[in-house]
C-alpha positions in Angstrom: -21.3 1.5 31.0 -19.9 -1.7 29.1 -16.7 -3.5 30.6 -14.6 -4.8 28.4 -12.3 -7.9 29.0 -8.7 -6.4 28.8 -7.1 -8.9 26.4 -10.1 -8.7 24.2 -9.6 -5.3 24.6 -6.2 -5.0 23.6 -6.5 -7.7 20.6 -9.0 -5.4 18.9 -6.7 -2.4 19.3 -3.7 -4.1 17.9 -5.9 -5.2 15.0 -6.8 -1.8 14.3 -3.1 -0.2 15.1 -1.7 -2.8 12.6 -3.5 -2.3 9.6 -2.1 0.1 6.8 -3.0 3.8 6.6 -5.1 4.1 3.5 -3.2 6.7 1.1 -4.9 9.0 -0.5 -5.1 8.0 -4.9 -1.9 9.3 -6.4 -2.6 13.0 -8.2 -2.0 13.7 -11.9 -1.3 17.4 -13.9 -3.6 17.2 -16.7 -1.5 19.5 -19.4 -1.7 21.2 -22.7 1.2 21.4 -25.2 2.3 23.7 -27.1 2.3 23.5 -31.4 2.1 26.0 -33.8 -0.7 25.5 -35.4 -3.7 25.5 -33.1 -5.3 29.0 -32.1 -5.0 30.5 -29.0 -8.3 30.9 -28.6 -9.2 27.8 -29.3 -7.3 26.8 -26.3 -8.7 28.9 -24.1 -12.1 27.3 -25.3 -11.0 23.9 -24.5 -9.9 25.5 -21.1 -13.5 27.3 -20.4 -15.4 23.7 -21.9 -13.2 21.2 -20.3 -11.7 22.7 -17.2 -14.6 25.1 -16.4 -12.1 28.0 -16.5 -12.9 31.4 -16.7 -12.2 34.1 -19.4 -9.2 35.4 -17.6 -7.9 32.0 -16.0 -8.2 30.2 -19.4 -5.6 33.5 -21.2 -3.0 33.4 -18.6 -2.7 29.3 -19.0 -3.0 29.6 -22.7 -0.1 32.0 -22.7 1.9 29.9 -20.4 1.3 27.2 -23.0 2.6 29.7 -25.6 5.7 30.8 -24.0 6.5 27.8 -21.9 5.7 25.0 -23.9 3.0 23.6 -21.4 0.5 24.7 -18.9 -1.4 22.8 -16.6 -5.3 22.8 -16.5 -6.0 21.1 -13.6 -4.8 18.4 -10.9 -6.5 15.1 -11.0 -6.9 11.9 -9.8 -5.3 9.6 -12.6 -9.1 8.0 -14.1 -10.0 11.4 -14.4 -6.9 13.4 -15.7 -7.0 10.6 -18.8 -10.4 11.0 -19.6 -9.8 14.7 -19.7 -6.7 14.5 -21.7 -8.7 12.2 -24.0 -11.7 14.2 -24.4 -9.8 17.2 -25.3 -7.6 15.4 -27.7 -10.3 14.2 -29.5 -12.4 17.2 -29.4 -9.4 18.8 -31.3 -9.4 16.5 -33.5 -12.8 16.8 -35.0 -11.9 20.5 -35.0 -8.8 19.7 -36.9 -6.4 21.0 -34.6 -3.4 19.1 -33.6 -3.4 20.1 -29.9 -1.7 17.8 -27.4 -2.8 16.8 -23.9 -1.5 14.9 -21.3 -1.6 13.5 -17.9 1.5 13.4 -15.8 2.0 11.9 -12.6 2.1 15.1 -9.9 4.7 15.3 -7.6 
């Protein structure tokens, strides 16, 4: 069994007691905004391609966009919640729709 010296000892363990706790990355609502224009089940498409939704998760968050303005899609880390927001943006857009998506900070 090793012996340790007891102020070597304690000088590693007030090295390891004073460094930070690592946090875990800050989480981010990746949502879908309401407009009139875009089809519902478009959105629920985006929801089934991008969010890997299925049928019947993908009509109750498309009808919470409908009636409440917004509905979230998923919770993210921030890197990914923007690419998502951006690759759903964009996808709508080369399908002419003029659905909005965004990621807010999650409290």
């Amino acid at each position: 069994m090793p012996t340790f010296e007891t102020t070597e000892h304690e000088k590693i363990l007030h090295e390891l007691a004073d460094k930070p706790a690592v946090k875990p990355p800050a989480m981010y609502e990746v949502l879908l905004l309401n407009d009139d224009f875009t089809p519902m089940d478009f959105v629920e498409e985006i929801l089934m391609k991008y969010f890997s939704k299925n049928a019947e998760q993908a009509e109750i968050i498309t009808m919470q966009v409908h009636t409440q303005g917004r509905g979230v899609c998923g919770i993210y880390p921030k890197d990914i919640a923007e690419s998502k927001a951006l690759q759903v943006e964009s996808y709508s857009r080369q399908h002419h729709h003029p659905l909005q998506c965004v990621a807010e900070r999650s409290e």
